[in-house]
N, C-alpha and C positions, 0 to 999 in steps of 0.2 A: 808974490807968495804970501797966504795967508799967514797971519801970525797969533796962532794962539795963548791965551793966558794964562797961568795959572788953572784960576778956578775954571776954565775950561774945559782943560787938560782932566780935571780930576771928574768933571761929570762926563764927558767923554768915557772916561775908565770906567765911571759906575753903571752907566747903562749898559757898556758891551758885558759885564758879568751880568749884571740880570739878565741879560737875553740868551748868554749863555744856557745860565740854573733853567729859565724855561725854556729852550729847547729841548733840556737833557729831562728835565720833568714831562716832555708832552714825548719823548720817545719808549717805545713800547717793554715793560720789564717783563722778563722771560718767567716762567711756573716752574716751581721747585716742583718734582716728580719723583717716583720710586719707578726704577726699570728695571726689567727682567731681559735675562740674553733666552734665546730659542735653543733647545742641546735636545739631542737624541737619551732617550732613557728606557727605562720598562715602567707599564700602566698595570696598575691594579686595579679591577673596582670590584666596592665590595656592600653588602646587605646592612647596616651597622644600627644595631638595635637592642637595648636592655636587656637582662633575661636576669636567669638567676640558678644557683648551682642547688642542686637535689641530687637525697640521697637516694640508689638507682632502684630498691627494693625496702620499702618500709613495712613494717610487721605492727598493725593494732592488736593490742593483746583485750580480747573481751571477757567478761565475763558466762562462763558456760552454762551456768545455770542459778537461777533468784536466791539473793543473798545476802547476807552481810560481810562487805570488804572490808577489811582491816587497814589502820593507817601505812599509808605505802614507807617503807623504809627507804627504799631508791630515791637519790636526785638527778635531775637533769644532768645528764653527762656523764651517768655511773659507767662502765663496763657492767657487762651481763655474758655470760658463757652461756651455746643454749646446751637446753637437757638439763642443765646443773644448777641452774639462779632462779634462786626463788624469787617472784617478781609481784605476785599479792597472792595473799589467804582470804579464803573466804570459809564462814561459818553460816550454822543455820541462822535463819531471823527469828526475831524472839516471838510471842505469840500476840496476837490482838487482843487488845481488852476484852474484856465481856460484859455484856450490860448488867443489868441488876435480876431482867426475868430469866435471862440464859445462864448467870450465876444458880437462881433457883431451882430450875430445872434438873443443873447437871448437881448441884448438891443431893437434890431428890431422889437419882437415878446411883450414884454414890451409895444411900440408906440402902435402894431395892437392891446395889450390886453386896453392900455386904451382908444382906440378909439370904440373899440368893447362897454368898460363902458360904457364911452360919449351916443352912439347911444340907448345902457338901458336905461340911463338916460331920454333920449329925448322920447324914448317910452312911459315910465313910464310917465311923463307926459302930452302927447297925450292919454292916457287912464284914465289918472285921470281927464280931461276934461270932456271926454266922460261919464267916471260916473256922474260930476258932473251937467253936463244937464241932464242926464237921472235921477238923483235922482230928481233935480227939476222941471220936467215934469211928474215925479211920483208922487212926492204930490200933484201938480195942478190938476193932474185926479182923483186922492182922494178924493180933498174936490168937486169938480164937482159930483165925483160918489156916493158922500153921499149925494148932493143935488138933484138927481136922473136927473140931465142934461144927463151926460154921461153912456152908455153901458157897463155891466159886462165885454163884453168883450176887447173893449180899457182899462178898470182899468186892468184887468190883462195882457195885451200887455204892459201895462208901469212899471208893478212889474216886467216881464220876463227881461226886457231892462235892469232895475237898478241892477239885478241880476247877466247878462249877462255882464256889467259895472265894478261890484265888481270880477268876477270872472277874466277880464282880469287885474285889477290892481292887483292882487292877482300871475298871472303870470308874469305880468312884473316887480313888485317886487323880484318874483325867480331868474326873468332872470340877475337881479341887481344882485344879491349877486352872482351867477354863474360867471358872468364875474369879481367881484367882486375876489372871490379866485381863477380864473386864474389867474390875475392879480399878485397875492399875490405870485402865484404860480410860476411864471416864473421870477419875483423880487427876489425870494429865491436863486434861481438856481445862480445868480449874487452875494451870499454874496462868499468874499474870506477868505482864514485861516487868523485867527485871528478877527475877527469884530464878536463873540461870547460871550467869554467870560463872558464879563456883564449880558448878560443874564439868561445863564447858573448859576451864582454863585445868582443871585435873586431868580430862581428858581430851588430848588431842587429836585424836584419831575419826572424831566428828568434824573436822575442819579437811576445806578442800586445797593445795598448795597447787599453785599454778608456777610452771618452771618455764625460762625465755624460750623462745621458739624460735633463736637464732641469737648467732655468739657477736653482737655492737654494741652500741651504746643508746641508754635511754634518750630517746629527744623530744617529749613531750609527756606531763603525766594529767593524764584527764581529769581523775580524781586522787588528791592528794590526803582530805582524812578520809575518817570510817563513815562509812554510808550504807543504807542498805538499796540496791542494784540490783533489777530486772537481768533477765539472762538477754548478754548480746550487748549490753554497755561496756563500751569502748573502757581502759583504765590507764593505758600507759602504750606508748609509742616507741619501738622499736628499732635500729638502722644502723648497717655497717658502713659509719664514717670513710672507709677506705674506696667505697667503690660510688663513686659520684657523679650527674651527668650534668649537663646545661640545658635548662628550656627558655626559650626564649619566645615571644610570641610578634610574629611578624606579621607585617601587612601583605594582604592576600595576593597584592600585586605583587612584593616584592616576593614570597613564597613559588609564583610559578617562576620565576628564574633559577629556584636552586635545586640541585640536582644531591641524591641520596649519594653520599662520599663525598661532597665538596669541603673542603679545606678552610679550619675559621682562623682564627685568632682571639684569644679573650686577653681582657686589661680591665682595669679600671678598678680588681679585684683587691685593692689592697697594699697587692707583691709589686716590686720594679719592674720584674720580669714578665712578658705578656705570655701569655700558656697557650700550646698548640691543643686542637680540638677537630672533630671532621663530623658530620652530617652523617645521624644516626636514622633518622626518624622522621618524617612528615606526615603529621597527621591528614587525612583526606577529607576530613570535616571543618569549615571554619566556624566562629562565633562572634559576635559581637559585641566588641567592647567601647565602654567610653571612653576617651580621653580627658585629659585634665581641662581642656575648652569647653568640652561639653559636648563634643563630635562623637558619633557613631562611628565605629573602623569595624570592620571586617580584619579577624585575626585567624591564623594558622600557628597552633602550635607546634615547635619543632624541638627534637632533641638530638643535644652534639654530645660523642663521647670526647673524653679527653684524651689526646693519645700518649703521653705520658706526667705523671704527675711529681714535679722536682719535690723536693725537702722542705724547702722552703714553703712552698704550696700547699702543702697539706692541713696547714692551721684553717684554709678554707673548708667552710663548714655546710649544714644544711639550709639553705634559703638566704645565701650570701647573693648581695647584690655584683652584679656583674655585665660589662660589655663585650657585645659581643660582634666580631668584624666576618661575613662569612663571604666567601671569594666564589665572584660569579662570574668574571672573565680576566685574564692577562695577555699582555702582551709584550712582547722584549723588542728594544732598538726601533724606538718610534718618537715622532718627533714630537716634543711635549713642547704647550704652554701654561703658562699658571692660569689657572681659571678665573683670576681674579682680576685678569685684563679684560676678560669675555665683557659686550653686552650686546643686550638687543638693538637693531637698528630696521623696525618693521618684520618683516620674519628673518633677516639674516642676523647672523652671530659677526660681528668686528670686533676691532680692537685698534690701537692707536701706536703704531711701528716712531719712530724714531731717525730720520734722515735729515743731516745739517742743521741740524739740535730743533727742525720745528717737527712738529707731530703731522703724524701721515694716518689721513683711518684707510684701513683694509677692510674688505670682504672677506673673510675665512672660511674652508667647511671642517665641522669636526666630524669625528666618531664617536668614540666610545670615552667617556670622564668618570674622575669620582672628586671628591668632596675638595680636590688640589689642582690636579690639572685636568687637560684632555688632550688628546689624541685631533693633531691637525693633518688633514690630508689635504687641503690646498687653498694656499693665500699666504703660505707662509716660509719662510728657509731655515735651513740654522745659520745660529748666529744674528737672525733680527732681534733688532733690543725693540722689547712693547711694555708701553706704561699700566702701569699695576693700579688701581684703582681708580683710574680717570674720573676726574670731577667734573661739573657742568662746564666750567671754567675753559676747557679744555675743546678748539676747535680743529680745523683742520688749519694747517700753514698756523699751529700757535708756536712760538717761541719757549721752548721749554729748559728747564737744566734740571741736570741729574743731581738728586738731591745727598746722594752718596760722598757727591765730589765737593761740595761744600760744608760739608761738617766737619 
C-alpha cells in the first residue's frame, strides 16, 4: 500500500479543486430572458397618426368696403354675441395730398366758383326788383279793377307779370344755392390729411360698425391697430369654441383602409382621459406633403367628430395638438402573441417557444397586428411561453432562464 505524505496529500487537494473551478467554468451558463405565456384575448388595429382639433365653422370678418379701421378693442379669446358685438368701425380715409399745380388749379377754380356766386347773387336781386314793381303795379290794377276804371284784361296782364316775377326769383334762388355747392365743392377738394378729424369724431353717423356674425369667440385678430384697408381684408377671426372636430392627415395607404363611421380614440391631448371620436369625413383628393426627413408622402385629409365631449375636455381649444388612434379591424377570443417575440427568418415570421428551459424556434403564421401584438393562427398554442426580444446570443437548443425568476 502506497503511503502518502503530507505535502502530498495537500497538492493532491489542490489540483482536484482546480479541476473542479475548470470544469464548472468550461460548462455552458444559461441566458437570462424575458418570457411571455400565449392567452387568448381581443385584437385591435388601429391607423395612429397626429392631427389636430379645429374649430368646425370659422367666420373671417372682412372689411366691406375701402377704409379706415379703427384700433380693434377685442382680444383673443373675447366672447362676441352675433347681431350685437361690435367687432371694428370703419371711417372714411382721409384725402391724398395735392401737389402744388393741383393746389393751384383748384384755388383758381374756387375765385371762378365765387365769382360765379357773386354774379347769383346780383341776379337774384335784379329779379327781386322786378317782382317787386310788378307785385305793386299788381295791386294798383286791383283796386282800379274793382273800381271798374280798368279792363279784365290789363288786371290779368299784371297777375301774369307778378307771376312771372315770382317764378324768376324762384330760379335765381336755385341758381344761388347751385353755385353755392360748387363752391363748396371745389373748397372740399383743398382740404389736406389731417384738417378732419374734429369733424369726424362730432359726428358719428359717417363711420361704418361691423357687428359679429356669429355668437364665439375671437381667435385670431388680423389687424390689431388703425390702418387704412382695401375692401375684403380679412380683420379678426371668428369661432364657436363649443363645437370642434379633429383633422388629422393620413397616409394615403393608410386612408383606403378607413371607412366613413369608423370608430377613433384621441389622447395625447393633454387630459388623462382619452376622448371617443368616429369618421366624419374623407377627403377624396390627396396632397403632398414633406416629412421632417425630407420625404415626400402622399396625404389624405380626414375629419372625426367628437362623440361626446366630458368637462374636463373642453379647455381643448383651436389648433391643439392631438393623437389620434382610428379603428380598422377587431377581433375577440384570439390567440395573441407579443409582437415583440416576432422575427424575420427569410420570408417566414418565428419566434423562440421555451421547452426544458432551452429555446425552441418555431415557424408561425399570423394575421392581422398592431403596434403590441398579433393574431397567430398556426405554430402556436396557449400557454407556450416565447422569449421577448431575443438577442443574437440566442440559438436553437440554447440554455435559457427566466429572468423574472431571478430578481
Amino acid at each position: 500500500m502506497i503511503q502518502l505524505t503530507k505535502n502530498q496529500l495537500l497538492i493532491a487537494g489542490t489540483l482536484t479543486v482546480v479541476a473542479l473551478a475548470f470544469t464548472w467554468g468550461l460548462r455552458t451558463q444559461p441566458i437570462a430572458v424575458d418570457l411571455a405565456t400565449i392567452e387568448h384575448g381581443d385584437l385591435f388595429v388601429t391607423v395612429n397618426e397626429e392631427g389636430v382639433s379645429r374649430i368646425r365653422e370659422i367666420y373671417t370678418v372682412s372689411a366691406p368696403i375701402s377704409g379706415l379701421v379703427r384700433r380693434l378693442s377685442l382680444k383673443v379669446g373675447d366672447r362676441v354675441q352675433k347681431a350685437k358685438t361690435i367687432v371694428a368701425v370703419l371711417e372714411p380715409i382721409a384725402p391724398a395730398f395735392q401737389d402744388e399745380r393741383s393746389i393751384s388749379v383748384l384755388r383758381a377754380n374756387v375765385k371762378s366758383a365765387q365769382a360765379a356766386l357773386a354774379l347769383s347773387h346780383a341776379e337774384l336781386s335784379r329779379v327781386q326788383a322786378d317782382y317787386d314793381y310788378a307785385k305793386a303795379d299788381f295791386q294798383r290794377t286791383a283796386r282800379l279793377y274793382k273800381k271798374r276804371i280798368l279792363s279784365r284784361k290789363l288786371y290779368d296782364k299784371a297777375a301774369a307779370s307778378k307771376k312771372m316775377a315770382q317764378a324768376a326769383i324762384d330760379a335765381a334762388k336755385a341758381n344761388v344755392e347751385v353755385r353755392s355747392k360748387e363752391l363748396e365743392s371745389i373748397e372740399v377738394k383743398l382740404i389736406q390729411p389731417g384738417k378732419r378729424k374734429k369733424k369726424i369724431q362730432l359726428k358719428e353717423s359717417c363711420c361704418l360698425s361691423i357687428l359679429a356674425p356669429v355668437t364665439g369667440r375671437v381667435l385670431s385678430l388680423k389687424h390689431k391697430s388703425e390702418k387704412v384697408v382695401t375692401a375684403g381684408t380679412p380683420l379678426l377671426e371668428i369661432g364657436n369654441d363649443h363645437e370642434l372636430e379633429i383633422v388629422v392627415d393620413l397616409m394615403s395607404a393608410d386612408a383606403v383602409k378607413i371607412k366613413k363611421g369608423a370608430s377613433a380614440t384621441i389622447d395625447g391631448w393633454g387630459g388623462q382621459q382619452a376622448l371617443m371620436a368616429v369618421v366624419r369625413h374623407i377627403e377624396p383628393a390627396g396632397f403632398t406633403k414633406v416629412s421632417a426627413l425630407g420625404i415626400e408622402e402622399q396625404r389624405v385629409k380626414t375629419v372625426l367628430d367628437l362623440v361626446k365631449t366630458p368637462e374636463h375636455a373642453k379647455r381643448l381649444g383651436h389648433d391643439f395638438r392631438v393623437f389620434v388612434h382610428i379603428k380598422i379591424w377587431e377581433g375577440t377570443d384570439l390567440l395573441l402573441t407579443p409582437l415583440s417575440a416576432l422575427f424575420r427568418k427569410g420570408n417566414d415570421w418565428v419566434v423562440f417557444t421555451v421547452q426544458d428551459k432551452r429555446a425552441v424556434l418555431k415557424k408561425i403564421q399570423i394575421d392581422h397586428r398592431n403596434q403590441d401584438f398579433a393574431h397567430v393562427i398556426k405554430g402556436l398554442k396557449k400557454g407556450d411561453r416565447v422569449i421577448l426580444h431575443p438577442s443574437d446570443n440566442i440559438k436553437e437548443g440554447t440554455l435559457i432562464n427566466d429572468r423574472a425568476l431571478t430578481q
